[in-house]
C-alpha positions as CSV (number, residue, x, y, z in Angstrom):
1,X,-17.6,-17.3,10.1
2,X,-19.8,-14.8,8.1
3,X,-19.4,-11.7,6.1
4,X,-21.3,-8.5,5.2
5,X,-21.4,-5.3,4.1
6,X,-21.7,-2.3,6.3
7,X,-20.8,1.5,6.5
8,X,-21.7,4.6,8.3
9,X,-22.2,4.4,11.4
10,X,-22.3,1.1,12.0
11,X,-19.0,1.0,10.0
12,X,-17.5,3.5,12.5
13,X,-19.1,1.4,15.8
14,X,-17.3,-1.4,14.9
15,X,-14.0,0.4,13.5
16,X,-12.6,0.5,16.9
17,X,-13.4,-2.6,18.0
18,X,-11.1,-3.8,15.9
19,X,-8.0,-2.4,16.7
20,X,-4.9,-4.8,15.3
21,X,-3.5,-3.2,12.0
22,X,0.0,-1.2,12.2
23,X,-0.2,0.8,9.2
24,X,-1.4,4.0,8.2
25,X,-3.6,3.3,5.6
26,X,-5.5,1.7,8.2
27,X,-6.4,4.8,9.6
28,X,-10.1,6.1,10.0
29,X,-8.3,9.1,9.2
30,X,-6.5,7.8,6.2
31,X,-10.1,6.7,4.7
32,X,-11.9,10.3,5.4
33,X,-9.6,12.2,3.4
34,X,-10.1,10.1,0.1
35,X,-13.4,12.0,-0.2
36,X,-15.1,8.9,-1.3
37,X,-17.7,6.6,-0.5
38,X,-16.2,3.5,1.5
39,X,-17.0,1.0,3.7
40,X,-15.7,-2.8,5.1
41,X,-16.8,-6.1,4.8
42,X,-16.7,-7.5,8.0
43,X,-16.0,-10.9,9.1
44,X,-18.4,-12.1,12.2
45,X,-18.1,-15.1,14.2
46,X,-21.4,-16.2,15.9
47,X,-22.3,-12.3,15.7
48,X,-18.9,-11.0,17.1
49,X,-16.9,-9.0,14.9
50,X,-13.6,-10.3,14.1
51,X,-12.1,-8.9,11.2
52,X,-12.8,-5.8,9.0
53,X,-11.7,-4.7,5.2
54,X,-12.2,-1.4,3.8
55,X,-12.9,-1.1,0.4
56,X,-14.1,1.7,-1.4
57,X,-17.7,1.6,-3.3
58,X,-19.5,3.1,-6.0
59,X,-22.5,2.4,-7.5
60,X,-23.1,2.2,-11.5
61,X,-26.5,1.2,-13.3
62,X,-27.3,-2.1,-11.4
63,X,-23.4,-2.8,-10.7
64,X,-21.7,-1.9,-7.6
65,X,-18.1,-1.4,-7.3
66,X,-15.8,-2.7,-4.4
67,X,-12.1,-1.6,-4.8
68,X,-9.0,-0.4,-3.1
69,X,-7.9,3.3,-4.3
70,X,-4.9,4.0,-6.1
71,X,-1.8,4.5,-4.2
72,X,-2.4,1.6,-2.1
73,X,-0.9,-1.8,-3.2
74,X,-3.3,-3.6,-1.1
75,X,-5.7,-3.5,2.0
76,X,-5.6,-3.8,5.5
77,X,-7.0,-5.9,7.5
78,X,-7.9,-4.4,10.8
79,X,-8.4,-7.7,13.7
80,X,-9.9,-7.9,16.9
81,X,-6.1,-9.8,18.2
82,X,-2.9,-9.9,16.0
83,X,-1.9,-13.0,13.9
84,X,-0.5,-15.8,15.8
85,X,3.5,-15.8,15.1
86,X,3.7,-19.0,13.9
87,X,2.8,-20.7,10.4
88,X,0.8,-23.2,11.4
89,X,-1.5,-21.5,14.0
90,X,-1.8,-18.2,11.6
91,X,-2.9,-20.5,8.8
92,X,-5.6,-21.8,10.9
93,X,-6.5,-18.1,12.2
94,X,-6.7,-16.8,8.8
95,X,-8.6,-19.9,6.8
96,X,-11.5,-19.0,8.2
97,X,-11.6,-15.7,7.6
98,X,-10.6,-15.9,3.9
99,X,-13.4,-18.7,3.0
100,X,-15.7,-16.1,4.6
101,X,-14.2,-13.0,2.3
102,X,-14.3,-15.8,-0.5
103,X,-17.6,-16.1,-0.4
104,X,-19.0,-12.8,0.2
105,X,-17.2,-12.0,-3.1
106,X,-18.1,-15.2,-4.9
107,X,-21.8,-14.5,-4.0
108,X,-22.0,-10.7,-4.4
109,X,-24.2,-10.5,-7.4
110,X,-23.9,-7.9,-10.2
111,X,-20.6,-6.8,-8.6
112,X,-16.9,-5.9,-9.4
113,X,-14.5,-6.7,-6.7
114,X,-10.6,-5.8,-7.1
115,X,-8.5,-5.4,-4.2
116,X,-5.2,-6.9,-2.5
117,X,-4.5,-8.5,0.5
118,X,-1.5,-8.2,2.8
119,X,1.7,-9.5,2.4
120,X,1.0,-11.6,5.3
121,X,-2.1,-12.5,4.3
122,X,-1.0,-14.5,1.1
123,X,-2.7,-17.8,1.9
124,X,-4.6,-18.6,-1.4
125,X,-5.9,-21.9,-0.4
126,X,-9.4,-21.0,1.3
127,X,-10.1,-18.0,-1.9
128,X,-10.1,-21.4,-4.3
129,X,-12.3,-23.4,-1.9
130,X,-14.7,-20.8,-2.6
131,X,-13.9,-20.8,-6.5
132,X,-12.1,-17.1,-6.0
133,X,-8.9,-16.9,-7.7
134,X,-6.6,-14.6,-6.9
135,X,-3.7,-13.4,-8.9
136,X,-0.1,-12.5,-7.9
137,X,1.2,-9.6,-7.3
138,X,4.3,-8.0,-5.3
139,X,6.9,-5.6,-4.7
140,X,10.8,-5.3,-4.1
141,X,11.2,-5.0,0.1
142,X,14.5,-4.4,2.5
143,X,14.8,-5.7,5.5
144,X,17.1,-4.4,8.1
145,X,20.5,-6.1,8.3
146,X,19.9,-7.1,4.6
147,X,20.9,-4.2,2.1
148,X,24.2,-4.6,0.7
149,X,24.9,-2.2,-2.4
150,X,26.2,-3.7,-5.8
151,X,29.2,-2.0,-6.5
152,X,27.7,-0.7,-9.7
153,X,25.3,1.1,-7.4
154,X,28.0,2.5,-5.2
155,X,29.4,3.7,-8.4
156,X,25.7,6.1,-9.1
157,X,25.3,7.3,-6.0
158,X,29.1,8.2,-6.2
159,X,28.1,10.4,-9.5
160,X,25.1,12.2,-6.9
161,X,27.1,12.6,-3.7
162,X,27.7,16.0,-3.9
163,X,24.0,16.3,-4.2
164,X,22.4,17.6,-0.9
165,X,19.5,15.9,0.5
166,X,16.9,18.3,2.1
167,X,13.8,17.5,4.2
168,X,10.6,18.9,2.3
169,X,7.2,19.8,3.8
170,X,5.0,16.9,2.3
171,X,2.7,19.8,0.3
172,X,6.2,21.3,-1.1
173,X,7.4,17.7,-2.0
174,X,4.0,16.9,-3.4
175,X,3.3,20.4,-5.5
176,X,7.0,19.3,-7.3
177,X,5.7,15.8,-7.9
178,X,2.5,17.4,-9.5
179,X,4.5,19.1,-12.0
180,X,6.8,16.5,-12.7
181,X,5.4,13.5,-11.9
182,X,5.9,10.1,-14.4
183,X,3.4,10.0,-17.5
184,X,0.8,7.8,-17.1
185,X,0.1,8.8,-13.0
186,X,-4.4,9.1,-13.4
187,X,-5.0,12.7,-11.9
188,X,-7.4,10.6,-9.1
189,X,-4.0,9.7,-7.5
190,X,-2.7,13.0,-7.7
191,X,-6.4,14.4,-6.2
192,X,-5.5,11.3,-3.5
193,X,-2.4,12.3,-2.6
194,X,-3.3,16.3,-2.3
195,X,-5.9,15.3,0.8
196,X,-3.6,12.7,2.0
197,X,-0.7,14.7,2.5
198,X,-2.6,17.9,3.9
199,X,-3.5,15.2,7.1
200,X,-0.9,16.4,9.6
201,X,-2.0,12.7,12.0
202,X,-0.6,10.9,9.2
203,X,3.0,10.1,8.8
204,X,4.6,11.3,6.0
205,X,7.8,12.7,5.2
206,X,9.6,14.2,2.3
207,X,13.0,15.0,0.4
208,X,14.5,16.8,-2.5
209,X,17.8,16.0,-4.0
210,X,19.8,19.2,-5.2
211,X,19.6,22.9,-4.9
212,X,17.7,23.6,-7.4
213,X,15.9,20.3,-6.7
214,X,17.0,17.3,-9.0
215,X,14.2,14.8,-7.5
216,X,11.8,14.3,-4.8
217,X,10.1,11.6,-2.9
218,X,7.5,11.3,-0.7
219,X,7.7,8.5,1.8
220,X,4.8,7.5,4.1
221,X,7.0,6.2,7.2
222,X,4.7,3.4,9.4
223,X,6.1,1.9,12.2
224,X,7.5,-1.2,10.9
225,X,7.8,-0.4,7.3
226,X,8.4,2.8,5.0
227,X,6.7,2.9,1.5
228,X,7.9,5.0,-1.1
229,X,5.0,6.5,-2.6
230,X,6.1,8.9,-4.7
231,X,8.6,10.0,-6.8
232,X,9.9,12.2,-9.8
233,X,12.8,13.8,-11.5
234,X,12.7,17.2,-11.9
235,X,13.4,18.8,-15.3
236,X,15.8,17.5,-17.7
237,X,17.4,15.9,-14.7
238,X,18.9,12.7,-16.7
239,X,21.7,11.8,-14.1
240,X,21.4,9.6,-10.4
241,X,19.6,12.0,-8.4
242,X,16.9,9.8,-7.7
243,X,19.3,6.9,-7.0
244,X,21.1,9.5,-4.6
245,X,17.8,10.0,-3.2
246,X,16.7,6.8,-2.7
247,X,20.2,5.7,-1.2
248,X,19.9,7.7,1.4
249,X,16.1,7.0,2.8
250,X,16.6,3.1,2.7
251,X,19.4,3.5,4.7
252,X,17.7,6.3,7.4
253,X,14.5,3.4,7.0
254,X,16.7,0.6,7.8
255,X,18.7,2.1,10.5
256,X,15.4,2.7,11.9
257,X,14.8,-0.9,11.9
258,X,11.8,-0.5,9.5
259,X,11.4,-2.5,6.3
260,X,11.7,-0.5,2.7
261,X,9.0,-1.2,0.8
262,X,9.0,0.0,-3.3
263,X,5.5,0.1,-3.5
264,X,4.9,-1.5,-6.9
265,X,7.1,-2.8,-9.1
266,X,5.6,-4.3,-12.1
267,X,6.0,-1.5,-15.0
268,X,9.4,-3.0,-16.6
269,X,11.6,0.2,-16.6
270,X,9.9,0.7,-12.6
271,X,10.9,-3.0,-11.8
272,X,14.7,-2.5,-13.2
273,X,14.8,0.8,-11.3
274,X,14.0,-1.0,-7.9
275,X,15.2,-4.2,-8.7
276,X,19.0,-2.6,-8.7
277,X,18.9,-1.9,-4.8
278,X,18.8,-5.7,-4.4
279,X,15.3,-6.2,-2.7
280,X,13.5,-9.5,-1.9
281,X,10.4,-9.6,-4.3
282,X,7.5,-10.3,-1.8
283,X,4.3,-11.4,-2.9
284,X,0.6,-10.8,-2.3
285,X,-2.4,-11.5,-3.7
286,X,-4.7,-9.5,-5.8
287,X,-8.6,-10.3,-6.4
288,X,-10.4,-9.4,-9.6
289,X,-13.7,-10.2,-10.3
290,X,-16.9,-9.7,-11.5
291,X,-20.4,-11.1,-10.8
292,X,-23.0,-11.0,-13.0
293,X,-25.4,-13.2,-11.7
């Protein structure tokens, strides 16, 4: 297999040809409203596309740039047919494709390259065949049939109950999380998540804690998994609002039948936060490199 470059319109030929990714972030639409310049590397076999992975890419003095935006923890890979079910024939499936990826990246000159790969995609192997070496990364994730409170968290959401949840519009739920959002959140993400939300083909869905709100979330809700994207106490809200809040949409998530994903967990007081619901940490890889030469 082979890899290359391509965008426009030969990008958007080849888009649907490649129909196999279940998540929203795979969306053509999902890459529009970023309001940057993007394409894929796609992975050919004998001149047949197989797989495709958008990236976004900007150009600066002789270097180009290939990442994934904020807000995502890592990229889809959109397939011509799904991954085989079992280990041993998805390992061979993917090896193929990753030594090509591998080596479109390890030969890219004057380059940066930083993006993540699936969950299921975590096959480091044919990356270090092609001397790429990815790092670890990861985030807490539910599984339904799997989410049994602590007793200490019973306790907080016991402090919030009285708290009402309400359904927000995502521009409502977002305009709170402008003003209130953690320090540190880059106003790129914020400028992401304004033309993200306003996309009514995309799925997300919102709540506040309290009236006046205590806390919000936003929640993109695919149809195997829900990510929390979003989140924020409002005010000198100091109590378990946000525990409350959270609570509640893992359990509406999981009764679903949908997998709770935390979305990013690494920042220490973040990873205590989550790590309290009593998640699995799942891992993926992440790619960083550059090329000078």
């Amino acid at each position: 297999m082979k890899a290359r470059w391509v965008e426009g319109e030969e990008l958007q030929k080849v888009w649907h040809a490649l129909p196999h990714a279940d998540v929203p972030f795979a969306e053509w639409t999902w890459w529009e409203a970023l309001q940057e310049k993007w394409g894929a590397i796609l992975i050919e076999e004998e001149g047949a596309p197989v797989g495709l992975w958008p990236l976004t890419a900007r150009q600066i003095g002789l270097f180009r740039l290939f990442r994934q935006p904020l807000i995502l923890p890592w990229l889809p890979i959109r397939l011509r047919e799904p991954l085989p079910p079992s280990p041993e024939k998805r390992y061979r499936y993917q090896a193929p494709v990753l030594r090509a990826l591998g080596k479109w990246i390890a030969q890219k000159r004057l380059s940066y390259f930083a993006a993540a790969l699936p969950p299921e995609w975590s096959y480091a192997p044919p990356f270090y065949q092609e001397r790429v070496s990815p790092y670890a990364r990861g985030s807490f994730v539910l599984f339904p049939g799997r989410f049994s409170p602590s007793t200490e968290l019973k306790r907080k959401v016991r402090q919030a109950e009285t708290l009402d949840l309400t359904p927000l519009s995502p521009s409502d739920a977002l305009s709170l999380w402008t003003l209130y959002r953690p320090a540190g959140v880059r106003e790129k993400a914020v400028r992401y998540l304004q033309s993200l939300t306003s996309q009514p083909s995309l799925p997300w869905r919102a709540w506040g804690v309290g009236n006046p709100p205590q806390a919000v979330g936003i929640f993109l809700w695919g149809a195997t998994r829900v990510w929390y994207v979003a989140g924020a106490r409002i005010g000198k809200e100091t109590g378990q609002a946000m525990t409350r809040l959270l609570h509640a949409i893992i359990q509406q998530a999981l009764q679903e039948d949908k997998i709770f994903d935390f979305m990013g967990s690494l920042l220490p007081g973040v990873e205590r936060f989550f790590r309290q619901f009593g998640g699995m940490w799942e891992t993926y890889y992440y790619i960083s490199a550059w090329r000078f030469w």
